[in-house]
N, C-alpha and C positions, 0 to 999 in steps of 0.2 A: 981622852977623858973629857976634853974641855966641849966636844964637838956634842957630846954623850948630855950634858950640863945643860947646854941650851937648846937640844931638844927636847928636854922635862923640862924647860925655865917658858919652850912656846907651848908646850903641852899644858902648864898649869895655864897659863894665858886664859887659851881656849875655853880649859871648864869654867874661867872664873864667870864668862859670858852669860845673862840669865837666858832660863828658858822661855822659850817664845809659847805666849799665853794666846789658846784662842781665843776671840773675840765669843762674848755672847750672842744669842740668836740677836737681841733688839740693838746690841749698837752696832751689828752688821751689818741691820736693815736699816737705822740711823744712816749708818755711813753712807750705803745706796745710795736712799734718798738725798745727800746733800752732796754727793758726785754728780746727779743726775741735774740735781740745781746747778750746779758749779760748770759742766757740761753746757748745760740751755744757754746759760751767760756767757759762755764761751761762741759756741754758735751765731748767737744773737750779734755778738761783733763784730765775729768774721761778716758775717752777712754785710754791718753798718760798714765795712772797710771794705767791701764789696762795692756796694751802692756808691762811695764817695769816689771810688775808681773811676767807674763807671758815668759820674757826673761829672769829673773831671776829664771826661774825654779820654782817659790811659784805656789800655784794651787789657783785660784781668788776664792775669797769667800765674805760670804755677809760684814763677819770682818774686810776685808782689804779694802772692799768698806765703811767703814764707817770711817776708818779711813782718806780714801785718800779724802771723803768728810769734816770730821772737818777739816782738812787743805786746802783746798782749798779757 
């Protein structure tokens, strides 16, 4: 009985959940847009943590690319 309980106690759980709203056409195309910017400036770093490798005489590797990604 008890086992019976708390699968209608994780059942209600679940519906209390809301439902998932689609997004409108313009703040889809919003979001695009500023992943796309968020994206560029992401690039734009790696690239700078590139170049400082690079002037620092280190030789770029996939290692220092993961690095200069967790910190970004």
């Amino acid at each position: 009985m008890r086992v019976s309980e708390r699968r209608h106690a994780s059942g209600s759980a679940v519906e209390k959940a809301p439902p998932r709203r689609r997004p409108a056409w313009h703040d889809s195309a919003r979001r695009r847009s500023s992943d796309a910017s968020r994206v560029e400036a992401f690039v734009v770093r790696c690239r700078h943590a590139i170049d400082i490798e690079k002037r620092a005489g280190r030789r770029f590797d996939s290692t220092s690319m993961s690095i200069s990604l967790s910190h970004a």
